[in-house]
C-alpha positions as CSV (number, residue, x, y, z in Angstrom):
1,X,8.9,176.1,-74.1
2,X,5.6,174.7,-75.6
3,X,4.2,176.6,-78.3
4,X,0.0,175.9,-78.3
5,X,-1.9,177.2,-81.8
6,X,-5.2,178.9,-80.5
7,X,-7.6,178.3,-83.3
8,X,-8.5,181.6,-82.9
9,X,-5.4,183.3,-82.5
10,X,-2.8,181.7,-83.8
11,X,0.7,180.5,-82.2
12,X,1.3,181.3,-78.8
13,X,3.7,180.8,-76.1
14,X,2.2,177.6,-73.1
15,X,2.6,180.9,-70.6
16,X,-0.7,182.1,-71.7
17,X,-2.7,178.7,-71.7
18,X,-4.2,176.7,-68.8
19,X,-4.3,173.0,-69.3
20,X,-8.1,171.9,-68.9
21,X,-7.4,168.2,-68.5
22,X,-9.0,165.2,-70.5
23,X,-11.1,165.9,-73.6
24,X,-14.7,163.9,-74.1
25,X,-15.2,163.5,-70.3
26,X,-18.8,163.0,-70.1
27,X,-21.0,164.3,-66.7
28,X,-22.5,161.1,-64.8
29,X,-26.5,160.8,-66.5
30,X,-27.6,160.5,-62.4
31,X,-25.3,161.7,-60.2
32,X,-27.4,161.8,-57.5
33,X,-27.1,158.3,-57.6
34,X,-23.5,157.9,-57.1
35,X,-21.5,156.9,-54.2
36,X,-18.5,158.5,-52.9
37,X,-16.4,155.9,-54.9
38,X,-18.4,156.0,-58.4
39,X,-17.7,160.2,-57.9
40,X,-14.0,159.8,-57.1
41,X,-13.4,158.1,-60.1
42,X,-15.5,160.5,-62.3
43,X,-13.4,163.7,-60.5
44,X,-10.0,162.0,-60.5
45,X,-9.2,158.8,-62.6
46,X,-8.2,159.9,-66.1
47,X,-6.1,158.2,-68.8
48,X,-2.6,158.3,-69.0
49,X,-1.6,156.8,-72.5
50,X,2.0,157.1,-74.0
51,X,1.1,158.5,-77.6
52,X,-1.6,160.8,-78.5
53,X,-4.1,161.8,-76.1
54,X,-7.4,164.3,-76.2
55,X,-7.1,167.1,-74.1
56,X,-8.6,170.7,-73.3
57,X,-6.6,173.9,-73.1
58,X,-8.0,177.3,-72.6
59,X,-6.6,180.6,-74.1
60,X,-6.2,182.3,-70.4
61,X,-4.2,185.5,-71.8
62,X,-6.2,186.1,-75.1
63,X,-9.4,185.4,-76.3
64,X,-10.4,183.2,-73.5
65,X,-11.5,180.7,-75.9
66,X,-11.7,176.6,-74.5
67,X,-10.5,174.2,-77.4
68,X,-9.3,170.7,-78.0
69,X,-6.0,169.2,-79.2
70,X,-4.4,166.1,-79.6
71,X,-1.2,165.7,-78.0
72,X,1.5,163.3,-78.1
73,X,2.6,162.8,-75.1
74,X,6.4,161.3,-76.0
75,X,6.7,164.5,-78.3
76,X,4.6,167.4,-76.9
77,X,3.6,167.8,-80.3
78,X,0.1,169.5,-81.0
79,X,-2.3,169.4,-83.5
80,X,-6.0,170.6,-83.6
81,X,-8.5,167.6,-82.7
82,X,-10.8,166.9,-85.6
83,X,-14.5,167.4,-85.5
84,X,-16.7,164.6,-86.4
85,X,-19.9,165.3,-87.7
């Protein structure tokens, strides 16, 4: 079992977290300009990197908070993403 630290709450069991996908995804500046290919790969391609990745998780069960993390993906283990000013 995964254990995911809410920033707000602390250490909690995966159960009550829903994984939100890649971190730092950013919306298409026109999207009414894209085709059906250009919006396919915004909806659907993602990274898949062996080591540590960026992701979202939401606190479903508790404060219903959305953060980010870094995760490694060979170890599962977590760690708060740092903010950059």
């Amino acid at each position: 079992m995964l254990s995911i630290r809410c920033p707000w709450c602390g250490d909690r069991d995966e159960t009550e977290f829903r994984y939100g996908g890649q971190a730092h995804v950013d919306f298409p500046e026109n999207p009414a300009e894209l085709d059906d290919a250009e919006w396919a790969e915004y909806l659907f391609i993602r990274d898949n990197p062996r080591g540590l990745f960026h992701e979202r998780w939401a606190h479903t069960a508790g404060c219903r908070r959305w953060f980010n993390v870094v995760r490694d993906t060979e170890t599962n283990e977590m760690r708060p993403e740092k903010v950059v000013p």
